[in-house]
C-alpha positions in Angstrom: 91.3 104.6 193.5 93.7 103.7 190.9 96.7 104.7 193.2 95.6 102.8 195.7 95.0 99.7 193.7 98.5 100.1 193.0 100.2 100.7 195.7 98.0 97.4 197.4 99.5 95.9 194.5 103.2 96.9 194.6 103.3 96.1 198.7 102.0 92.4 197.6 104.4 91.8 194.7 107.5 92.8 196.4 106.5 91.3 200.3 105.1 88.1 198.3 107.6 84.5 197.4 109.7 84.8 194.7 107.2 82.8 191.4 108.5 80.3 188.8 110.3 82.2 186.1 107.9 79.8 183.8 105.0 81.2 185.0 105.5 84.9 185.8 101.7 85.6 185.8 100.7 83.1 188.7 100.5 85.2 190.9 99.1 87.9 189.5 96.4 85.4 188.3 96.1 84.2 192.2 95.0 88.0 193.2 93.0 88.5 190.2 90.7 85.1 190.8 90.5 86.2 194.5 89.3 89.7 193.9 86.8 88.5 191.5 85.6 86.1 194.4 85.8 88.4 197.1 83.7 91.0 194.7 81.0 88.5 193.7 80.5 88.0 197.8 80.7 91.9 198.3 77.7 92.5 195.8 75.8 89.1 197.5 75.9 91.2 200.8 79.0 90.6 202.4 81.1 92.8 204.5 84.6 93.3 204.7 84.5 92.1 207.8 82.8 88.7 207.4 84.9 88.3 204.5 88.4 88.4 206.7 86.5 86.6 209.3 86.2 83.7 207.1 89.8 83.2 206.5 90.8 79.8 207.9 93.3 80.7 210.6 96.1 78.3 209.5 96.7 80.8 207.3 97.5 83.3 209.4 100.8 85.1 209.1 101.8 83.8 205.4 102.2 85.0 202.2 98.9 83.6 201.0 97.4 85.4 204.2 98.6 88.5 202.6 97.0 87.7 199.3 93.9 87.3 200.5 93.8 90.7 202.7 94.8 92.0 199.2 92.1 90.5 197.5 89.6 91.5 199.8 90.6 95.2 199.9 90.5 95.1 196.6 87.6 93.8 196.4 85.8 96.8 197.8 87.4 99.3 195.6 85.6 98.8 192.6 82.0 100.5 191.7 79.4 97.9 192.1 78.3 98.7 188.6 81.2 96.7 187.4 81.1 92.4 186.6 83.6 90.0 188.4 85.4 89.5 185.1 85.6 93.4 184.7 87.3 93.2 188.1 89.2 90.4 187.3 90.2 91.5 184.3 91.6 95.1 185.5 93.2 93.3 188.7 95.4 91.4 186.5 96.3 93.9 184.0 97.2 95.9 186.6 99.6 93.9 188.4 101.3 92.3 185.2 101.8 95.9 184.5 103.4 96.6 187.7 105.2 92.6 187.5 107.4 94.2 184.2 108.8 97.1 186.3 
């Protein structure tokens, strides 16, 4: 699970816009809140599929699309047993850690 989460990770980062040098964690922060959403919806029932049904279509083909494919994926790796902020939490970590290489 863990190399997956990274390598979701990794393909985001490096296809994703270019972020502030002043704030070097926005983005990181953007996938983490999404995955913690798209979690809380996973363990209310939703399906993958609903969830990237949802998506507005406008954004389609962008960067933020491809945040929120990531989100959702990532959503659905983690055990139920975990909290949103558990998810949250280890989203973020792991993508600061992978921001620094």
């Amino acid at each position: 699970m863990k190399h997956y989460i990274k390598t979701l990770l990794l393909l985001v980062l490096y296809s994703a816009a270019v972020v502030a040098e002043d704030e070097p964690d926005k983005q990181c922060l953007q996938i983490s809140s999404l995955t913690g959403d798209y979690f809380a919806q996973r363990l209310e029932g939703k399906t993958m599929g609903e969830m990237q049904q949802a998506t507005p279509p406008e954004f389609m083909h962008t960067e933020f699309f491809r945040m929120i494919d990531l989100a959702i994926n990532l959503a659905f790796t983690f055990p139920e047993s975990q909290t949103e902020e558990q998810v949250e939490q280890a989203v973020y970590d792991n993508c600061l850690q992978h921001k620094e290489h």
